[in-house]
Phi, psi and omega in degrees: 000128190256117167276078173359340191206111171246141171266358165285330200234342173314147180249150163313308168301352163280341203259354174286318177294324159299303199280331194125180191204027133314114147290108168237167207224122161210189219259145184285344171253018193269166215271126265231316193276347167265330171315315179296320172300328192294298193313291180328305166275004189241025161051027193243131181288338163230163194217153169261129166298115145267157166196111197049031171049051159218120166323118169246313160197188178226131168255177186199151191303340173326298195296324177301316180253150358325291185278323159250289198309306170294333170270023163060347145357168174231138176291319183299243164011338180271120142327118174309309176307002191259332199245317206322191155219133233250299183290087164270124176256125211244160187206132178293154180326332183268007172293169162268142181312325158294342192264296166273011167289327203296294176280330157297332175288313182282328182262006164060072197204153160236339172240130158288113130285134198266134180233155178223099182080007184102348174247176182267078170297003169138203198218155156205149192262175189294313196300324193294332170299308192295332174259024102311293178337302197269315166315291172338269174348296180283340182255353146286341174291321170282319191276311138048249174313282178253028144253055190057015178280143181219000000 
């Protein structure tokens, strides 16, 4: 049985193409409390270090209680570069949504930066996967469901 939407084979450019290819992004010297501030209004759990629009690293609220709350830090005062994590692991459009589930699990990342040609085409969070997953799921159910299979 054949889907119209597989999650073995959906690629990151279709699920880009659906979700969007917003990025957000800041400098690395700019303050762990405007990152925070940034995620919180643009409703995103990591945001990527740019710096002369080459990926220097990414930070993530992940990265935010490790490194300041728990380590007594201050967000005004922390630089994002003091805190990001520096080794970003990026991966191209043509992977599958399973290819990066795959790898976000053995490398313990919850964000992609999606790169194309050397640039950045978008991100995609653990969530954003799990849910093209579970919509994959539910729309096997309904062909299913309706061609009398049970």
């Amino acid at each position: 049985m054949s889907t119209t939407s597989d999650t073995s084979t959906t690629t990151l450019r279709e699920l880009l193409d659906e979700k969007g290819r917003d990025v957000w992004d800041i400098h690395p010297d700019d303050s762990v409390f405007n990152a925070v501030t940034k995620m919180s209004i643009k409703d995103c759990g990591g945001l990527l270090v740019m710096e002369d629009d080459k990926i220097v690293g990414i930070i993530t609220e992940r990265d935010y209680t490790r490194n300041v709350i728990l380590k007594g830090k201050t967000s005004p005062e922390t630089p994002v570069r003091d805190i990001m994590t520096a080794d970003v692991i990026c991966v191209e459009p043509d992977k599958t949504v399973t290819e990066c589930l795959e790898i976000m699990t053995e490398q313990h990342v919850r964000h992609l930066p999606v790169l194309e040609g050397g640039k950045v085409a978008g991100m995609v969070s653990i969530g954003d996967l799990v849910k093209r997953i579970i919509a994959d799921q539910k729309a096997a159910l309904q062909v299913l469901q309706g061609s009398g299979t049970k």
